[in-house]
C-alpha positions as CSV (number, residue, x, y, z in Angstrom):
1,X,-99.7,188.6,166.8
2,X,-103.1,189.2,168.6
3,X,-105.6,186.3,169.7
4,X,-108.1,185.2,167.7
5,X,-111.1,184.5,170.1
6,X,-113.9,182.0,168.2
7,X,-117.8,182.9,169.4
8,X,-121.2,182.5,168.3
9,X,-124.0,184.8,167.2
10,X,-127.5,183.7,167.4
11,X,-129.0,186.0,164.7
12,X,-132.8,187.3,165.3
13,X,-134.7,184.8,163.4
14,X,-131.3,183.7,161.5
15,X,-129.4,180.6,161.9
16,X,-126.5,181.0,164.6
17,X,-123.3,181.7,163.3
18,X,-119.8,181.0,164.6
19,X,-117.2,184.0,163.8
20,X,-113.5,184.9,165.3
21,X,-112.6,188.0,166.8
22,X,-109.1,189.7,167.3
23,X,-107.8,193.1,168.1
24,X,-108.3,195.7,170.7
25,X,-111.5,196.9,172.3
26,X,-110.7,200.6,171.5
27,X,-109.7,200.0,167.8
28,X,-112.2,200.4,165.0
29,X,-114.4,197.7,164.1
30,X,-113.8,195.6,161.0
31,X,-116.1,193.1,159.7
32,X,-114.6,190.4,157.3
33,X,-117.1,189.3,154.8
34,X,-116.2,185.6,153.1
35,X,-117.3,184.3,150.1
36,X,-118.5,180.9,148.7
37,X,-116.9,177.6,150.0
38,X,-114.8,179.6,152.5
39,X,-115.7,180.9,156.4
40,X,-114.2,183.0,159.0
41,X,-110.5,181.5,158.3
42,X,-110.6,183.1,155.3
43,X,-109.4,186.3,157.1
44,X,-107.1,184.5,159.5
45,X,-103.9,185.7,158.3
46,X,-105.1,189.1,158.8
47,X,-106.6,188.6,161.7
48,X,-103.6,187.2,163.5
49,X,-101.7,190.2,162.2
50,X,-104.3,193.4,162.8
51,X,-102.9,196.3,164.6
52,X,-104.0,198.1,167.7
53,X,-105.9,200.5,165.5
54,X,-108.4,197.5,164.9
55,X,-110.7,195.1,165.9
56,X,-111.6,192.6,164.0
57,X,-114.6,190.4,163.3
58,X,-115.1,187.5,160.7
59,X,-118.6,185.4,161.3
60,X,-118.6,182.6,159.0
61,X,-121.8,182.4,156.5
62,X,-125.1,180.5,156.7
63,X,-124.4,177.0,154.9
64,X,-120.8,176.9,155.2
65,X,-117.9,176.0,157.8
66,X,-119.2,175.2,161.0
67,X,-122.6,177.8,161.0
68,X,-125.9,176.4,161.2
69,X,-127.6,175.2,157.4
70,X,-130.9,176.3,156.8
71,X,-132.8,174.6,153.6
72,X,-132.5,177.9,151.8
73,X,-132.0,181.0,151.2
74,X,-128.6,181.5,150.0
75,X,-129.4,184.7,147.6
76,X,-126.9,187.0,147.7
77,X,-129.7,189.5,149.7
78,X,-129.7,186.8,152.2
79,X,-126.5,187.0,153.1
80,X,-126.6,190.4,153.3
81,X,-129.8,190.2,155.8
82,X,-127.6,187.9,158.0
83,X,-125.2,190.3,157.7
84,X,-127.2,193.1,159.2
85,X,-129.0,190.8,161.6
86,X,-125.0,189.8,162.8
87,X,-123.8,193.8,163.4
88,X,-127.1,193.8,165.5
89,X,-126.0,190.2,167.7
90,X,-122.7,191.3,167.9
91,X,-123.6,194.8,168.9
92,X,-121.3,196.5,167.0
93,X,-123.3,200.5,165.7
94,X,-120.8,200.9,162.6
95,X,-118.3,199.1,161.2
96,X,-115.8,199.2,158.1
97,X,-117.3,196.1,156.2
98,X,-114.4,194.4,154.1
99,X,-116.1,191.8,151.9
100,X,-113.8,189.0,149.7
101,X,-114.7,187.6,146.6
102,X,-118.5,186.9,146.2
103,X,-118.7,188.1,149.7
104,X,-118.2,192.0,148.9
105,X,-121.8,191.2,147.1
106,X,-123.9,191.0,149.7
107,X,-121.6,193.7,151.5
108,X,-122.1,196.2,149.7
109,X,-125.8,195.7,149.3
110,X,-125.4,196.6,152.9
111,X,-123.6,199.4,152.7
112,X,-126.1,200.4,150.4
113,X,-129.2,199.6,152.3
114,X,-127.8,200.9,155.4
115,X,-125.0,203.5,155.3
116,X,-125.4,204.5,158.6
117,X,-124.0,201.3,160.1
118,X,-121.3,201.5,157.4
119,X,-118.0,203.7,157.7
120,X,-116.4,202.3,154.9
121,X,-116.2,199.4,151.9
122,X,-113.5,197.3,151.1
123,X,-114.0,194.9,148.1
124,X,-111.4,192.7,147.5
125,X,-111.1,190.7,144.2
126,X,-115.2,191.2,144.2
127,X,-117.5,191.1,140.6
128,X,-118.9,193.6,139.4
129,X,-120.7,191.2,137.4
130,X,-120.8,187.5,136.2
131,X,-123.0,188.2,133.0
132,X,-121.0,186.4,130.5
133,X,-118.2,185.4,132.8
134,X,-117.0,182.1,131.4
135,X,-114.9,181.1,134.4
136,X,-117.2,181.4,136.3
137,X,-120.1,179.6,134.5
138,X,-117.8,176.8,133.8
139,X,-117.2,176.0,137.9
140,X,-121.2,176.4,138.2
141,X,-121.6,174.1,135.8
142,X,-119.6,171.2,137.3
143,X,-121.2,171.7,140.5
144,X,-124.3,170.4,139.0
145,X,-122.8,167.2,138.4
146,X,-121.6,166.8,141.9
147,X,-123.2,164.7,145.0
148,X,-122.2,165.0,148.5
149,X,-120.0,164.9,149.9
150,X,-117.6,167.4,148.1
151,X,-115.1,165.1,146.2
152,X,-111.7,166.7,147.9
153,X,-110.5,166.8,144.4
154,X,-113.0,169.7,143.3
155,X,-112.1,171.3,146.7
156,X,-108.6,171.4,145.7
157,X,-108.7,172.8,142.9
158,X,-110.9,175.2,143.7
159,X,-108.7,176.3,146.4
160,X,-105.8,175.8,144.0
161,X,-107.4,178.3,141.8
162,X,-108.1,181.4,144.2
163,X,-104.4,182.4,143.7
164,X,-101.5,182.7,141.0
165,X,-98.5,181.3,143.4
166,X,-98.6,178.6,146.0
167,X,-100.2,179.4,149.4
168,X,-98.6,178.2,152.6
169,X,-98.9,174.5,152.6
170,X,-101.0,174.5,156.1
171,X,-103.7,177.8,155.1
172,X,-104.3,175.6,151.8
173,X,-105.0,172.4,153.5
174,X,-107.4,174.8,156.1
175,X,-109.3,176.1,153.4
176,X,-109.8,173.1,151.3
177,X,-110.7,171.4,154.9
178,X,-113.6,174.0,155.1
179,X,-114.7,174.1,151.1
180,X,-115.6,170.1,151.9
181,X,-117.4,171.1,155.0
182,X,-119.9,173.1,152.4
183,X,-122.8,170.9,151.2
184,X,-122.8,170.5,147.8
185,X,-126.7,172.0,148.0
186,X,-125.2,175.3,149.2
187,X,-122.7,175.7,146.5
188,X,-125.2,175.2,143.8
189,X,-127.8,177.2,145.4
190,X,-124.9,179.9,146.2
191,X,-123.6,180.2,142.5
192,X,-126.7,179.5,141.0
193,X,-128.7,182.8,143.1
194,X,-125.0,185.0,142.2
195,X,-125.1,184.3,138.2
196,X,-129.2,185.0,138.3
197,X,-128.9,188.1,140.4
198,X,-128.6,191.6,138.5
199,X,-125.1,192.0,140.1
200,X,-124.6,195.4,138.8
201,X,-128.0,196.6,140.3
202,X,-126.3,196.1,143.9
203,X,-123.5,198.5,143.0
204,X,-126.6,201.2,143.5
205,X,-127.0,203.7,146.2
206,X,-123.4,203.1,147.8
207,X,-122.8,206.2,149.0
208,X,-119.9,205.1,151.8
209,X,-115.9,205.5,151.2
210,X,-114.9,202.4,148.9
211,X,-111.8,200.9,148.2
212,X,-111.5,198.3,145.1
213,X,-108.7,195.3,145.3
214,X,-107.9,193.5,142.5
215,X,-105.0,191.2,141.8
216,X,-103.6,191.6,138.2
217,X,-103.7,187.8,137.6
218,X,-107.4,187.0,138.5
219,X,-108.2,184.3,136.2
220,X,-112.0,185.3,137.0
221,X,-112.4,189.2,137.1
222,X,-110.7,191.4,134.2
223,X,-109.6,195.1,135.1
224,X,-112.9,196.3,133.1
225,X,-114.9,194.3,135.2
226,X,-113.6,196.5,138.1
227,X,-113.6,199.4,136.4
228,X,-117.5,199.2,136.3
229,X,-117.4,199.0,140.1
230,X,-115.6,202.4,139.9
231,X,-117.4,204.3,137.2
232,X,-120.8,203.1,139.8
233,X,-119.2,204.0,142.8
234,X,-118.0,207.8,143.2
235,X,-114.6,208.2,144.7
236,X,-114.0,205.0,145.0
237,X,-110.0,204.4,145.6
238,X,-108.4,201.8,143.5
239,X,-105.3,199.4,143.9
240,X,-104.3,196.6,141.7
241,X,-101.8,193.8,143.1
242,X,-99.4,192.9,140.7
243,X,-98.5,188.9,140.5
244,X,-101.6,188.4,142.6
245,X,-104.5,186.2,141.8
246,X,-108.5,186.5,143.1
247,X,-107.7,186.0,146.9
248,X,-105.3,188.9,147.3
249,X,-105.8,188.5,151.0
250,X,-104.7,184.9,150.9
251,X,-101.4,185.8,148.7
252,X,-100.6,188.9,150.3
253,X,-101.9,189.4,153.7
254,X,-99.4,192.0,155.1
255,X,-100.0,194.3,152.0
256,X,-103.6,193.8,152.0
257,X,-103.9,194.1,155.8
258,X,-101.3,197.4,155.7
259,X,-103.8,198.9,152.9
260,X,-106.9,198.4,154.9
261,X,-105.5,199.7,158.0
262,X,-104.9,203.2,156.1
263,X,-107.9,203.3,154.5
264,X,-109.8,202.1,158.3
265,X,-107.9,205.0,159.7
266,X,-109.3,207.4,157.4
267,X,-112.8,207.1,157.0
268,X,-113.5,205.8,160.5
269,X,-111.4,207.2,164.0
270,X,-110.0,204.5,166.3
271,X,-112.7,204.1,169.1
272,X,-115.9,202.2,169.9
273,X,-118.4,202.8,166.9
């Protein structure tokens, strides 16, 4: 297992984020992207298990976990702002960007924007859309009934719901720790910017090697909802996770982690950036 080393980035006229590191200095960076409610230990069981041929980095987002909480602007372009301002504080030139969940959103608006800093996409268990997605409409709703702080109830199930089988009893308790940690002002603004963003404009102008996840029992994305990240995206590879709910890299970490080392090792060489 390699050591996971927890630092800070003070972004240029961004809030200062905390994010873990792991992996070797020669191996070729990764950038773990989280999405809503979750931070950096999202990608801890993959980043306790990356290979040589990696290095690994996973800040944790404006609003949530421990990072600073500025009184707006959690849009999904944003995020993806911070993003680029966080490849610039952590000095890394290009990266493979591997974005979960409502994370991959304001990923790949980076690797749109800004394909040179981009050696590859991965998109795990990521929307192509949320037009006319009931599930998740239904959890945005509820959140506008909610005051802080986050009943640990909601938490739970929310954490409850990422996956089709039971998660190690420990990594559960983690991530609900950290969905609490979120003020409820930051999920609501969060959703409420990802259902009134054009979601399928940001598939646009992604020119970079892409690789689609999906696990086969998302109760959340459908397989035609991914398709339309494929028909955007040319070339973009495709594997689908059978028995495996929305956080595939929660459920199945080794396969996940094995699948993006391949896919690392092809579009980008091991080697600084």
């Amino acid at each position: 297992m390699t050591v996971i080393s927890l630092k800070t980035a003070r972004l240029r006229e961004g809030p200062t984020l905390p994010y873990a590191e792991a992996g070797y200095p020669g191996g070729t960076p990764v950038v773990f992207v989280h999405g809503l409610a979750d931070s950096w230990w999202s990608f801890e069981p993959l980043l306790r298990r990356l290979p040589p041929s990696l290095h690994g980095y996973a800040p944790t987002q404006r609003g949530h976990g421990d990072a600073e909480r500025p009184p707006d602007g959690y849009a999904p372009e944003d995020f993806a702002a911070d993003l680029v301002a966080f490849l610039d504080a952590a000095e890394i030139p290009r990266a493979v960007l591997v974005g979960a969940s409502s994370g991959g959103i304001a990923a790949r608006i980076v690797a749109g924007s800004h394909p040179d800093r981009i050696a590859g996409l991965a998109l795990l268990g990521v929307p192509a859309t949320l037009a006319g997605n009931a599930a998740a409409d239904a959890w945005a709703e509820r959140l506008d009934g909610l005051a802080d702080p986050v009943p640990r109830a909601f938490a739970e199930e929310f954490v409850a719901a990422m996956s089709a089988g039971p998660l190690a009893r420990g990594f559960a308790e983690t991530m609900v720790e950290e969905a609490v940690k979120v003020p409820v002002r930051v999920w609501r603004e969060t959703a409420h910017a990802l259902r009134d963003t054009d979601l399928r404009a940001t598939l646009g102008g992604i020119l970079v090697p892409t690789l689609v996840v999906w696990g086969e029992q998302d109760p959340f994305l459908t397989r035609d909802d991914q398709q339309t990240i494929l028909d955007a995206v040319h070339g973009a590879a495709f594997l689908s996770y059978e028995g495996t709910g929305h956080a595939v890299h929660w459920e199945r970490p080794e396969r996940v982690l094995a699948d993006l080392t391949a896919f690392a090792t092809r579009v980008a060489p091991a080697g600084p950036a």
